[in-house]
The first five atom37 places (N, CA, C, CB, O) and aatype in JSON, in Angstrom:
{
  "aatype": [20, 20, 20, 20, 20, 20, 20, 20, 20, 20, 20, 20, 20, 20, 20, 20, 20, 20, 20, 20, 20, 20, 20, 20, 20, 20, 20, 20, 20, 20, 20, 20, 20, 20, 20, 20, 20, 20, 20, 20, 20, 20, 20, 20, 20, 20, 20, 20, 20, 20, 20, 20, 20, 20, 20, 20, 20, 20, 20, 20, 20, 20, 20, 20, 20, 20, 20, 20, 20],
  "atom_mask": [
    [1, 1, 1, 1, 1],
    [1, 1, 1, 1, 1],
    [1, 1, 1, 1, 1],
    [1, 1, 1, 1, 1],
    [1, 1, 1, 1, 1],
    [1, 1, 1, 1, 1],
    [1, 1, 1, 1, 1],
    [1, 1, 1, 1, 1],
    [1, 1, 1, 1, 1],
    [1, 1, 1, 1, 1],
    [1, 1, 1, 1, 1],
    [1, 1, 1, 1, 1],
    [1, 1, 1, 1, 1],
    [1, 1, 1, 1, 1],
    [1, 1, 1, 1, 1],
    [1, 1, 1, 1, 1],
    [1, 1, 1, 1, 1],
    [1, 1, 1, 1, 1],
    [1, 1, 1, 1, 1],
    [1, 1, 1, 1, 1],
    [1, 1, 1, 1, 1],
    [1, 1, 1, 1, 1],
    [1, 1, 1, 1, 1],
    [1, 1, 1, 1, 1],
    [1, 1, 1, 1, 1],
    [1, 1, 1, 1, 1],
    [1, 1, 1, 1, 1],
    [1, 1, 1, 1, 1],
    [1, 1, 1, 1, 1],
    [1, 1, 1, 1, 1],
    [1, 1, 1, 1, 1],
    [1, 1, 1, 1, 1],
    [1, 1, 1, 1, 1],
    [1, 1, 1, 1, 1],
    [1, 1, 1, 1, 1],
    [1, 1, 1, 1, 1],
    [1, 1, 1, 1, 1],
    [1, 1, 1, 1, 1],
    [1, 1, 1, 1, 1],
    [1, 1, 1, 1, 1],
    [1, 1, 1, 1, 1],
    [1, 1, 1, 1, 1],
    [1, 1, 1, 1, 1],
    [1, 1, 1, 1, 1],
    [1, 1, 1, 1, 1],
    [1, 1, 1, 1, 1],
    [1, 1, 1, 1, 1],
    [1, 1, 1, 1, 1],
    [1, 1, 1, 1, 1],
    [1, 1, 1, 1, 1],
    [1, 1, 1, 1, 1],
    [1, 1, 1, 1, 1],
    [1, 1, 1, 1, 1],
    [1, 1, 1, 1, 1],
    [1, 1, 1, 1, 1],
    [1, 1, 1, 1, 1],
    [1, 1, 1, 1, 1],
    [1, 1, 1, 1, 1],
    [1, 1, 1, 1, 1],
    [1, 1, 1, 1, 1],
    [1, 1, 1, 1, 1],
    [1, 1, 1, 1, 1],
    [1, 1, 1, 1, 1],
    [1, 1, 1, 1, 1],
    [1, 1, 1, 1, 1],
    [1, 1, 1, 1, 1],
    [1, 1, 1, 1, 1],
    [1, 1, 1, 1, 1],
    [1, 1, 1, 1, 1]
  ],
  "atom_positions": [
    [[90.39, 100.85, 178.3], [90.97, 102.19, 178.36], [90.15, 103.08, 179.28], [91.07, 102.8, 176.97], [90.76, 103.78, 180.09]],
    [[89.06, 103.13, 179.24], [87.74, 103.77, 180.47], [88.2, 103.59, 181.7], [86.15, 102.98, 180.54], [88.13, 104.42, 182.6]],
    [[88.68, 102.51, 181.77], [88.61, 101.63, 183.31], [89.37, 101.89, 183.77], [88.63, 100.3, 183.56], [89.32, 102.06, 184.99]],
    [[90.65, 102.07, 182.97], [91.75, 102.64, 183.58], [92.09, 104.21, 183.5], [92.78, 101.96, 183.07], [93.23, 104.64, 183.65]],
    [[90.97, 105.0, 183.26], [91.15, 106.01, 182.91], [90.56, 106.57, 184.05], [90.78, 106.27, 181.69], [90.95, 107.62, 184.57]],
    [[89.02, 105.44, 184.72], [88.3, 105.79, 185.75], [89.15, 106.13, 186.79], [87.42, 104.86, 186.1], [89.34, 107.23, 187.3]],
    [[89.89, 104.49, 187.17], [91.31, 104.34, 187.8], [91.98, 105.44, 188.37], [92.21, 103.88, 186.88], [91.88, 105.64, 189.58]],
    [[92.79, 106.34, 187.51], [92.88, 107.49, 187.67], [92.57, 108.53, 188.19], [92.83, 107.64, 187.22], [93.2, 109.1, 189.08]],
    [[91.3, 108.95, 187.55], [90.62, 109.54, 188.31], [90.35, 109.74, 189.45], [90.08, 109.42, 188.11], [90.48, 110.67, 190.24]],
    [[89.73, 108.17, 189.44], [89.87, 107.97, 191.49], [90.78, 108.36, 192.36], [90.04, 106.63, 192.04], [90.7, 109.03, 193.39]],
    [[91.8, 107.77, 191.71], [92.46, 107.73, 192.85], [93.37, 109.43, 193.09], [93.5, 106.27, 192.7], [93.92, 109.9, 194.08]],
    [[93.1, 110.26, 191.0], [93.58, 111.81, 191.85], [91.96, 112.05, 193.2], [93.61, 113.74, 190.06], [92.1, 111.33, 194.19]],
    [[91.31, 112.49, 193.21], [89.83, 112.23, 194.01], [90.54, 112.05, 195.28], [88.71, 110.77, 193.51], [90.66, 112.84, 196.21]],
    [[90.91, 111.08, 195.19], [91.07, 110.46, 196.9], [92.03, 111.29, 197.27], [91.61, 108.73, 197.24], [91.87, 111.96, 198.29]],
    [[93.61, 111.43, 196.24], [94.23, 112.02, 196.9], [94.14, 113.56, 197.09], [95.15, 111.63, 196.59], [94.95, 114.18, 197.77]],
    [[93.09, 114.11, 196.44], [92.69, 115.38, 196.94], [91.74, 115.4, 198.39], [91.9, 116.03, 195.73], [91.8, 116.07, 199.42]],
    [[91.26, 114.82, 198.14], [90.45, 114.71, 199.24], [90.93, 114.41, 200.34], [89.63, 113.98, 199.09], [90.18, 114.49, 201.32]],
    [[92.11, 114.05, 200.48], [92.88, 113.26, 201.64], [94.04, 114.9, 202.0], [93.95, 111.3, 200.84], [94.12, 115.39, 203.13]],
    [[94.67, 115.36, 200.99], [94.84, 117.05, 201.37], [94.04, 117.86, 201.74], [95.19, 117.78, 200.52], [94.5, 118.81, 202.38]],
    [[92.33, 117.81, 201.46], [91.88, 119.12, 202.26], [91.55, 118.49, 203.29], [90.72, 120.1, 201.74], [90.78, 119.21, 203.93]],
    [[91.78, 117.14, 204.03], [91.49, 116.67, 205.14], [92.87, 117.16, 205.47], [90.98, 115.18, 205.31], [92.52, 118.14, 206.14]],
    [[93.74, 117.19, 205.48], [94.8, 117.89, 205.68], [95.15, 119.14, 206.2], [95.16, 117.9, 204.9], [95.87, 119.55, 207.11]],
    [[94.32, 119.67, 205.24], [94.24, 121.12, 205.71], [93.51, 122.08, 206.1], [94.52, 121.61, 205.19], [93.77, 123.28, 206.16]],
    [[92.4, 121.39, 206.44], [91.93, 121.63, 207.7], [92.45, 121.22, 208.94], [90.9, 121.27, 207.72], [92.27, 121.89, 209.95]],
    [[93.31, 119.81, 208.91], [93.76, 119.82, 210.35], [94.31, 121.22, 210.57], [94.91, 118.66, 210.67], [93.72, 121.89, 211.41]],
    [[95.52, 121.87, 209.84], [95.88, 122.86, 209.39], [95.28, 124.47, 209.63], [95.84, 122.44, 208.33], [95.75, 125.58, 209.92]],
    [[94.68, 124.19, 209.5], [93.35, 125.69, 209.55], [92.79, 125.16, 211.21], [91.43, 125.54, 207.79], [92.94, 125.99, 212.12]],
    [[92.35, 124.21, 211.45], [92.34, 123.86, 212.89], [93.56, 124.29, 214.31], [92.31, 122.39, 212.68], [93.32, 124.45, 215.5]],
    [[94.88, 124.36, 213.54], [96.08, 124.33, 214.54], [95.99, 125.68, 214.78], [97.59, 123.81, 214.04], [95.96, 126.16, 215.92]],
    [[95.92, 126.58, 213.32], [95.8, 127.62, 213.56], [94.68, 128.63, 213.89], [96.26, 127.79, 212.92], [94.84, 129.84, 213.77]],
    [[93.42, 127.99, 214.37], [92.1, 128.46, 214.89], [92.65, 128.48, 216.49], [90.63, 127.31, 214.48], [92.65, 129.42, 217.28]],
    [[93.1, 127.1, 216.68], [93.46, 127.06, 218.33], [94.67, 127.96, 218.95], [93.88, 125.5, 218.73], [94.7, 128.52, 220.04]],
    [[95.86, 127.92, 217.74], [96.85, 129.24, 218.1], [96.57, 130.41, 218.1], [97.81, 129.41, 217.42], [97.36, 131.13, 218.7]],
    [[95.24, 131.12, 217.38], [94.77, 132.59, 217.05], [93.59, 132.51, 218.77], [93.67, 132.77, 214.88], [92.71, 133.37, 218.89]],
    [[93.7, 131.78, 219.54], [93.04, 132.01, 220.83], [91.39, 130.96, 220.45], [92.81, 134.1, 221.13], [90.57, 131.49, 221.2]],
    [[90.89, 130.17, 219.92], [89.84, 129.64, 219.93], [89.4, 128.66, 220.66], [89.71, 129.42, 219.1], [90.42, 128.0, 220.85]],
    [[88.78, 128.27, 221.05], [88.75, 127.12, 222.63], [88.93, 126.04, 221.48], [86.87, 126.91, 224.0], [88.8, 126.11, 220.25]],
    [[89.25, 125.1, 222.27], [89.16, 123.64, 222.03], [88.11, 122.93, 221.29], [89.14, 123.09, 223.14], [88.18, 122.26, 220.27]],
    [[86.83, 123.34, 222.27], [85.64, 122.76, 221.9], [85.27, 123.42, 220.46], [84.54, 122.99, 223.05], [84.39, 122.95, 219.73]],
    [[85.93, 124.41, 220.18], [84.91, 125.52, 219.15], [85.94, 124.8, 217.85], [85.04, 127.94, 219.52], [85.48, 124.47, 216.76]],
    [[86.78, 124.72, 218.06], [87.84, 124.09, 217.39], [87.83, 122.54, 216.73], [88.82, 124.16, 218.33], [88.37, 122.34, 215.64]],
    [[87.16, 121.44, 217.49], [87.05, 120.39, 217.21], [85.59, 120.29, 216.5], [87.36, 119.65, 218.31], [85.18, 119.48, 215.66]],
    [[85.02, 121.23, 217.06], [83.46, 121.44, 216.41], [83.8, 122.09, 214.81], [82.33, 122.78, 217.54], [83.0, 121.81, 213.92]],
    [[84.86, 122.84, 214.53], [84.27, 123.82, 213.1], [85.1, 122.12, 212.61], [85.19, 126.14, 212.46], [84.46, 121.62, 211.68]],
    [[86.11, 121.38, 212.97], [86.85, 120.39, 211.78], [86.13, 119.45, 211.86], [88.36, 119.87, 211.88], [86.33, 118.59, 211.0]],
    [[85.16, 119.21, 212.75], [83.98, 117.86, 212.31], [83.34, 118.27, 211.57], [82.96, 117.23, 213.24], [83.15, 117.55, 210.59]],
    [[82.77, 119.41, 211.59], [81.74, 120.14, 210.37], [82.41, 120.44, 209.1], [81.13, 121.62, 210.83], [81.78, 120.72, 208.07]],
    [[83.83, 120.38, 209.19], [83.94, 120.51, 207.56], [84.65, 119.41, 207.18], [84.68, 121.83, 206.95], [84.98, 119.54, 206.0]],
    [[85.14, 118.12, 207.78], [85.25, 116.76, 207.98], [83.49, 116.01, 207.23], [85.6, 116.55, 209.93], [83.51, 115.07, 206.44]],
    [[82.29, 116.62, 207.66], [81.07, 116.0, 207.34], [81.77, 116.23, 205.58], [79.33, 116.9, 208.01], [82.42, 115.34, 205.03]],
    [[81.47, 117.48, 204.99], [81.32, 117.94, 204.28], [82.48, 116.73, 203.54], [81.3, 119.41, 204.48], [81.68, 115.96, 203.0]],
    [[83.92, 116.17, 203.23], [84.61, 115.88, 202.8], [84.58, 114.47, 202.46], [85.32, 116.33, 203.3], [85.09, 113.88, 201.51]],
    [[83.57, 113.84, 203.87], [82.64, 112.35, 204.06], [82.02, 112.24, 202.71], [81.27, 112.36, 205.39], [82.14, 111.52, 201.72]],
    [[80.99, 113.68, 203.23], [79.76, 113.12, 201.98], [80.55, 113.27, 200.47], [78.02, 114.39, 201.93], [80.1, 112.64, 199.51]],
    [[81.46, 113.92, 200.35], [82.28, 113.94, 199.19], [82.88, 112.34, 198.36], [83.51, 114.83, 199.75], [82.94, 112.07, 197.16]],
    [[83.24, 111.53, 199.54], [83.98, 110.73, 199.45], [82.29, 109.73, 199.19], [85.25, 110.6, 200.76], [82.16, 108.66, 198.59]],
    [[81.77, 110.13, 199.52], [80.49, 108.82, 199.42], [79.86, 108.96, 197.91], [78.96, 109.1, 200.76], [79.58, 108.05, 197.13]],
    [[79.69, 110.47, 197.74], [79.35, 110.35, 196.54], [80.08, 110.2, 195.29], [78.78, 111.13, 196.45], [79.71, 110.31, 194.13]],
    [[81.38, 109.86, 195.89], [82.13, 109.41, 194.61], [82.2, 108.17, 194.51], [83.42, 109.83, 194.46], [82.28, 107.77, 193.35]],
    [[82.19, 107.07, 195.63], [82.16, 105.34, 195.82], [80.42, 105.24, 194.93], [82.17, 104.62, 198.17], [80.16, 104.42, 194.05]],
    [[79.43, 106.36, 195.47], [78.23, 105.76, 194.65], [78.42, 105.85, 193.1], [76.85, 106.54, 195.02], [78.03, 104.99, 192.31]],
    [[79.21, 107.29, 192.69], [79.21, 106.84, 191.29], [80.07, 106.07, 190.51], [79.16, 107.7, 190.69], [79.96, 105.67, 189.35]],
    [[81.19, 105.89, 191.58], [81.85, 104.59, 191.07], [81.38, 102.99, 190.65], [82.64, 104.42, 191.96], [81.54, 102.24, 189.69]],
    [[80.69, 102.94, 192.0], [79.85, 101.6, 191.81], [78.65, 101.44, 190.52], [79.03, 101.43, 193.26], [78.3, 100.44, 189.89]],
    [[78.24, 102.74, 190.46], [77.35, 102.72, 189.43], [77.94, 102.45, 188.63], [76.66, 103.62, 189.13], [77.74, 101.29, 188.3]],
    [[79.11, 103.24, 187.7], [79.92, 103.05, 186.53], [80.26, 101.35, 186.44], [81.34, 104.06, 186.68], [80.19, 100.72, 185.38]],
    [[80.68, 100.71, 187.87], [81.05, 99.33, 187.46], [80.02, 98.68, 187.55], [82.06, 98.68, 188.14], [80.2, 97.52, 187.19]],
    [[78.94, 98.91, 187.9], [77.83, 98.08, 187.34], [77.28, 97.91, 185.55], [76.68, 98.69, 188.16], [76.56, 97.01, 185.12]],
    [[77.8, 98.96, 184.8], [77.14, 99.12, 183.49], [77.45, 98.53, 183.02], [77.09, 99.94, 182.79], [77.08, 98.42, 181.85]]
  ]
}
């Protein structure tokens, strides 16, 4: 019942995580339509792209931990 409860979990996780990658593309379209260069533009969605990475990593580490116990 845990396991599949983890299950769950995960996978709401991912699919949140996979919308604010979303929406930042989003917040990106509209940085470049409000007049923002290109470069300044691809620079703020890698920097909050890092931020969504390390999100996603620290959830595979505590996953793996959990299936190790």
């Amino acid at each position: 019942m845990q396991r599949k409860r983890q299950d769950i979990l995960s996978k709401a996780i991912a699919l949140l995580l996979t919308f604010q990658l979303f929406l930042i593309g989003i917040q990106g379209k509209v940085k470049f339509d409000e007049g923002d260069s290109t470069l300044e533009v691809l620079i703020w969605m890698i920097n909050q792209s890092v931020v969504v990475l390390q999100q996603v990593s620290r959830q595979e580490k505590e996953q793996n931990k959990d299936n190790h116990k």
